[in-house]
C-alpha positions in Angstrom: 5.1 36.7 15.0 7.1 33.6 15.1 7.3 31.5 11.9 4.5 28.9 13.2 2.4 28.8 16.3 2.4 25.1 16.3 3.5 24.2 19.9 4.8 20.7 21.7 6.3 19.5 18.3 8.9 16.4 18.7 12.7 17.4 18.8 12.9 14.6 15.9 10.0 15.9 13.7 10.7 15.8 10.1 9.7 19.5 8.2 6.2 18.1 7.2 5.2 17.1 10.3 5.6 20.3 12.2 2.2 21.6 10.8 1.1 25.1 8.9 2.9 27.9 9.6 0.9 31.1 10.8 1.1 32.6 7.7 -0.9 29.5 6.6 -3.3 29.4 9.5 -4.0 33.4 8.9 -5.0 32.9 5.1 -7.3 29.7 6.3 -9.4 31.8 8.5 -10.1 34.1 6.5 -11.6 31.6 4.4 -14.5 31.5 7.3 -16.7 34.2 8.5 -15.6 35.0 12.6 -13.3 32.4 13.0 -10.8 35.0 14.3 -6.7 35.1 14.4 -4.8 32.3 15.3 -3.2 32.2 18.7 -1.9 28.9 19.1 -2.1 25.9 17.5 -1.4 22.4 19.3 -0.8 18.9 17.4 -2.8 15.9 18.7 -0.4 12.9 19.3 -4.1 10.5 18.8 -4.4 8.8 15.2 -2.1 6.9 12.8 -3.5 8.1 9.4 -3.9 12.1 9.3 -2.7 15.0 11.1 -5.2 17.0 13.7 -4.4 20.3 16.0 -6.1 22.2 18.2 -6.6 25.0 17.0 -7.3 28.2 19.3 -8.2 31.8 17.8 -9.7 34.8 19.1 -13.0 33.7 18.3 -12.9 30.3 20.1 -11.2 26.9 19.6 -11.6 24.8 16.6 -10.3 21.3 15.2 -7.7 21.9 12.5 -7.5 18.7 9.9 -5.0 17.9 7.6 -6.1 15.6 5.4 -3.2 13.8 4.2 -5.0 12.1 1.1 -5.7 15.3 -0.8 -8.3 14.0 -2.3 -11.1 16.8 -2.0 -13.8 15.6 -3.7 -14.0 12.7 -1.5 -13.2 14.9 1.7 -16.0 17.1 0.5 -18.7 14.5 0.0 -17.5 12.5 3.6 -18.5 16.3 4.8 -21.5 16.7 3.1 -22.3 13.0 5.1 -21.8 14.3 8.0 -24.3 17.0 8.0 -27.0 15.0 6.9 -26.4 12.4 9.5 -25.9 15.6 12.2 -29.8 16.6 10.6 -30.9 12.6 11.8 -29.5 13.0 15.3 -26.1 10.9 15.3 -23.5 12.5 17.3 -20.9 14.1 14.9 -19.1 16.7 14.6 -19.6 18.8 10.6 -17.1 20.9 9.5 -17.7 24.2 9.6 -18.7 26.3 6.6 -16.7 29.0 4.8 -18.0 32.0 3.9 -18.1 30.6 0.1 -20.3 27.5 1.1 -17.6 25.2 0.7 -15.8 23.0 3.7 -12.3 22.0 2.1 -9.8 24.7 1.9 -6.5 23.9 0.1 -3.3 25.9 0.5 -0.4 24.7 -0.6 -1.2 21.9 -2.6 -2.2 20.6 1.1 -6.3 19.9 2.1 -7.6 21.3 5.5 -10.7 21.3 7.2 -12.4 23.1 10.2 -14.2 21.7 12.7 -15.7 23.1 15.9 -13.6 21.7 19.1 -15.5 19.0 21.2 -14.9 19.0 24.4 -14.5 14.9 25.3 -12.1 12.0 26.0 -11.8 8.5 23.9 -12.8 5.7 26.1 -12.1 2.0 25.5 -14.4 -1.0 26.3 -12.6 -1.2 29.3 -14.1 1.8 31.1 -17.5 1.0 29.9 -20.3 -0.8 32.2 -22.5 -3.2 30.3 -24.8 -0.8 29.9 -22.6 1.6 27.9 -21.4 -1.0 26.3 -25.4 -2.0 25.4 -25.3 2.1 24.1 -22.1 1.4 22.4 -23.4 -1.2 20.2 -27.0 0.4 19.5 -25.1 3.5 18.3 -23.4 1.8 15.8 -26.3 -0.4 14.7 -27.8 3.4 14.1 -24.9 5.2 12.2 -25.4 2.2 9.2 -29.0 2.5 9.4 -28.9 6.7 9.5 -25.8 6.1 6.3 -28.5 3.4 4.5 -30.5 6.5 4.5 -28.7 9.7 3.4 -26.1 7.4 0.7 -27.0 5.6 -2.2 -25.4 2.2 -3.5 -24.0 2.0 -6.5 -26.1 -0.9 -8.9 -23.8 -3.8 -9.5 -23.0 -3.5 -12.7 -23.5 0.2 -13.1 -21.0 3.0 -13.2 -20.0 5.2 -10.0 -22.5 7.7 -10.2 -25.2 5.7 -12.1 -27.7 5.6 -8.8 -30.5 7.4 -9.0 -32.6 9.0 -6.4 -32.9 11.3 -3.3 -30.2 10.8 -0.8 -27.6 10.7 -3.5 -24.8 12.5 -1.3 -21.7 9.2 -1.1 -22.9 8.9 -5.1 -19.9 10.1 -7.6 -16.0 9.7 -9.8 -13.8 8.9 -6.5 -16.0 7.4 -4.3 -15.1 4.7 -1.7 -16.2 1.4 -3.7 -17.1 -1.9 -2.7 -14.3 -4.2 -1.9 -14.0 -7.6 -3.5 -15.9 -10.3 -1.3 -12.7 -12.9 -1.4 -11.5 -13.4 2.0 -7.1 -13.8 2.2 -5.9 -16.2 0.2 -3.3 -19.0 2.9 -0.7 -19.1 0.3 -0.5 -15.2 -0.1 0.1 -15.3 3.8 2.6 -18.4 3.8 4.4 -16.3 1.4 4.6 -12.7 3.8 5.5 -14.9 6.8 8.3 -16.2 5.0 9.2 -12.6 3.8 8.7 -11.1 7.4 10.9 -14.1 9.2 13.7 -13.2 6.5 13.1 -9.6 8.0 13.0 -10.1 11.1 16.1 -12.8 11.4 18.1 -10.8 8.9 18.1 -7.7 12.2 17.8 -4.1 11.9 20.9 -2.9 11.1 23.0 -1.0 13.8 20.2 -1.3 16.4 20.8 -4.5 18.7 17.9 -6.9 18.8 15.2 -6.7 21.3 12.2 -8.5 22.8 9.7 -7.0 20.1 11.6 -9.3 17.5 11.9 -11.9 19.6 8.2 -11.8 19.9 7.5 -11.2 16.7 9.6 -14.5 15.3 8.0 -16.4 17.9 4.1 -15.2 16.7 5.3 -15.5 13.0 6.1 -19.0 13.1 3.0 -19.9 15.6 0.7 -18.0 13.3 2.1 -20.2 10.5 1.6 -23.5 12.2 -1.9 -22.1 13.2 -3.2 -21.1 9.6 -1.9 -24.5 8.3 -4.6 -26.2 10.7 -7.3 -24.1 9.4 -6.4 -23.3 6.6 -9.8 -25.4 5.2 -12.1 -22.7 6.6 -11.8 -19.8 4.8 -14.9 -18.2 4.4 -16.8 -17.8 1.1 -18.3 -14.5 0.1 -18.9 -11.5 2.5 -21.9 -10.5 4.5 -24.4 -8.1 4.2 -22.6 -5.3 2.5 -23.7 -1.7 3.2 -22.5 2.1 3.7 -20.3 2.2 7.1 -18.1 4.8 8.6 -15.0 2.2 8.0 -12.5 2.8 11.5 -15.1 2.8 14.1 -12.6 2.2 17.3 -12.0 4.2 20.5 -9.5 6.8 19.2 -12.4 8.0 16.9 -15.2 8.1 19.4 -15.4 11.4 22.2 -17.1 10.5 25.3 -18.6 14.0 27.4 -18.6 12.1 31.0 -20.9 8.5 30.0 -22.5 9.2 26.7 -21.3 9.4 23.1 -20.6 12.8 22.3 -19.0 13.0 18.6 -18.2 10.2 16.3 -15.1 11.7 14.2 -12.9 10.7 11.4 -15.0 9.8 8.6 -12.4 9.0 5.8 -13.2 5.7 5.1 -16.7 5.9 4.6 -17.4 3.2 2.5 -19.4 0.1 1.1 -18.3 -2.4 3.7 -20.1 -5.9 4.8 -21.6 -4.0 7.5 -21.8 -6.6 10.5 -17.8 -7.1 9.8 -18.1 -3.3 10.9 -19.4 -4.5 14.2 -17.5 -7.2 15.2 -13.9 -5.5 14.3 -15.6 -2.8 16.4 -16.4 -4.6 19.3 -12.8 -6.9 18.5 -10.9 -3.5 19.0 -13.4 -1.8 21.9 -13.6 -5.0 23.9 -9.5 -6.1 23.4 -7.9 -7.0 26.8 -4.5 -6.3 27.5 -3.3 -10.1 27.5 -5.1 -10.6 24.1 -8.3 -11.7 24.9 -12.2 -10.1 24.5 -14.9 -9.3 26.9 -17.2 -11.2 26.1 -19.2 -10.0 29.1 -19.5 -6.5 27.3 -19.6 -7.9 23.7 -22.9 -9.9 24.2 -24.8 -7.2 25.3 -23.2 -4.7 23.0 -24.1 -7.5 19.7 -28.1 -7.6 20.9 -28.1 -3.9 21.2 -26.4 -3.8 17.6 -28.8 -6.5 16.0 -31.8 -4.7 17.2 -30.6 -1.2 15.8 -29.5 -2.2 12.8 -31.7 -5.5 12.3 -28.9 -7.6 11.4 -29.8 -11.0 12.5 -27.9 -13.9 14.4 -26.3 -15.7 11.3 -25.8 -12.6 9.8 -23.3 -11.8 12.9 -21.6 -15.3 13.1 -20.8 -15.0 9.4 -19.2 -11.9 10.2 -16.9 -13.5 13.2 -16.0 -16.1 11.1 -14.5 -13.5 8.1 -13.4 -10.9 10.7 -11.9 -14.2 12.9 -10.1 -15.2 9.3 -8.8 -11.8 8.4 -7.1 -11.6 11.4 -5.4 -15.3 10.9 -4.1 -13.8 8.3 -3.1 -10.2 9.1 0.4 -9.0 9.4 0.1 -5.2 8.8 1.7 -4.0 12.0 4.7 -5.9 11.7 4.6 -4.7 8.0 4.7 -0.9 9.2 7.8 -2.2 11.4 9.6 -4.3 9.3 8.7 -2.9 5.9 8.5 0.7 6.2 10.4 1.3 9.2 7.1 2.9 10.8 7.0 2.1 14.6 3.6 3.7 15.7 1.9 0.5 16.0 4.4 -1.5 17.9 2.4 -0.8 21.3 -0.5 -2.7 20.3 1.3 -5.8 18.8 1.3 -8.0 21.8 -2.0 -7.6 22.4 -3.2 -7.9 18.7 -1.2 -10.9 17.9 -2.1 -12.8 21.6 -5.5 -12.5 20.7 -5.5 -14.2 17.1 -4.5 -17.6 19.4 -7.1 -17.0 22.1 -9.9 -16.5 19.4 -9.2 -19.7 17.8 -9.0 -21.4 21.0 -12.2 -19.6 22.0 -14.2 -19.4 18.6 -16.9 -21.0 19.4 -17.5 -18.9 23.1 -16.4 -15.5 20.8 -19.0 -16.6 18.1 -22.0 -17.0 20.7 -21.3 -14.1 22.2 -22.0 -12.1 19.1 -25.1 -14.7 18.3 -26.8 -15.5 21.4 
């Protein structure tokens, strides 16, 4: 047997990133009753944060995760969310069980999971009618009220863990906890643009400079000119908070032909305002290639979310406003570039950074959209 049956790996990969070796993948399934010997074992190019492959076996084909955090009591309870919410209906996709019970295997000092292999394709709010987009919305108005139900919040002042009650299962040491309410603070950003325009101007070395940093001085000193107009409205506290699944956006969403299929990649599972949830969602679904949102699709998608979750109108527009703030102030794809060399999010700066100036243009049209 060759050393690893992982297949389509980059010429440039680095040692970690070429995945588990067979030897690996062997002692994993055994960990699970008829999962089979490994025949091949693909890596998914999809996703920024962890590593997934397609795992195929004798028995059938699976979704092989490695969770990059490590962290398996947290991985555990996300899983043990999961089921419950599968038990209410939502589409998701649970790990599969070992033969111990258990759904977190770690080798290697490294945490993996098993999931079944969903047939599906991501779809973005471009190749959605209104009418998925009205399905779009009502399903995630349904995942927080499904999560309100099978998690507990932790009391204000008590300790993680101090809830009591049925439905206990996102209770626990290591849990996701709530953020603090304060929105980003205009002189922490002055301060990173000035950092990022030293970056930028200073060059990268050997490699010539190109358009992306020619754009990127250019947005950089507009955003800069733009926060100092508006800088008086930044929001006070956060909305609504509640349990949410934290990166709700295309790439983690599997559509079988028009509907929902499986909602994946539950990692940030979290107390979050949750109608912030839904308008990054929608900000992210709904993002047109020159930088600006259709709102065409976002108003029936927000009605569809309000009923479902029974978040009301102001509810919503306080969210837009935060949401519309955090990305005034939001620099963390040039920071991957500039910072830590990382260049997977390059693609999507254009877009990202065009729309922070149409939404400030547009804020009150974006804002009734979500309202109306």
């Amino acid at each position: 047997m060759p050393r690893s049956l992982v297949t389509d790996v980059p010429p440039d990969a680095k040692p970690d990133d070429i995945g588990p070796d067979t030897g690996t993948l062997r002692t994993l399934l055994r960990r699970y009753d008829r999962a089979g010997e490994p025949l091949s074992c693909t890596p998914l190019t999809e996703g920024l944060l962890n590593r997934g492959y397609r795992l195929t076996t004798t028995r059938g084909r699976f979704f092989l995760k490695h969770h990059l955090d490590g962290d398996e009591a947290a991985i555990a309870r996300q899983h043990d969310v999961t089921l419950r919410l599968a038990a209410l209906g939502l589409p998701v996709a649970p790990p599969v069980a070992r033969t111990d019970g258990t759904t977190v295997t770690v080798l290697g000092g490294r945490c993996y999971a098993l999931h079944p292999w969903v047939d599906g394709r991501h779809r973005d709010g471009g190749e959605l009618t209104r009418a998925q987009s009205r399905k779009l919305g009502a399903l995630l108005g349904h995942v927080h009220t499904c999560l309100a139900k099978v998690c507990r919040e932790e009391p204000p002042d008590g300790p993680p863990g101090a809830a009591e009650g049925p439905g206990g299962a996102c209770e626990g040491p290591g849990r996701a906890r709530r953020p603090a309410d304060a929105s980003a603070d205009p002189q922490d950003t002055y301060a990173l643009i000035e950092e990022l325009l030293a970056l930028v101007r200073r060059g990268p070395g050997s490699r010539p400079r190109d358009s992306f940093d020619e754009l990127a001085e250019h947005r950089l000193i507009e955003r800069r000119a733009l926060l100092e107009r508006h800088a008086h409205r930044r929001p006070a506290d956060g909305t609504a908070p509640g349990w949410v699944h934290g990166d709700f956006h295309p790439l983690n969403l599997l559509y079988r032909g028009g509907e929902p299929a499986a909602i994946v990649d539950w990692d940030r599972l979290g107390v979050q305002p949750r109608a912030e949830e839904a308008v990054r969602a929608a900000v992210i679904f709904f993002l047109r290639p020159d930088g600006t949102l259709d709102l065409a699709k976002i108003r029936p998608y927000a009605r569809a979310y309000r009923r479902a979750s029974g978040a009301d109108p102001a509810e919503l527009g306080a969210a837009v406003h935060r949401v519309w703030w955090e990305r005034l102030n939001d620099f963390w794809m040039l920071r991957w570039r500039y910072q830590l060399g990382d260049h997977r999010a390059d693609p999507g700066f254009p877009a990202s950074a065009a729309l922070t100036v149409w939404w400030t243009r547009s804020y009150e049209a974006v804002r009734d959209a979500f309202t109306e």
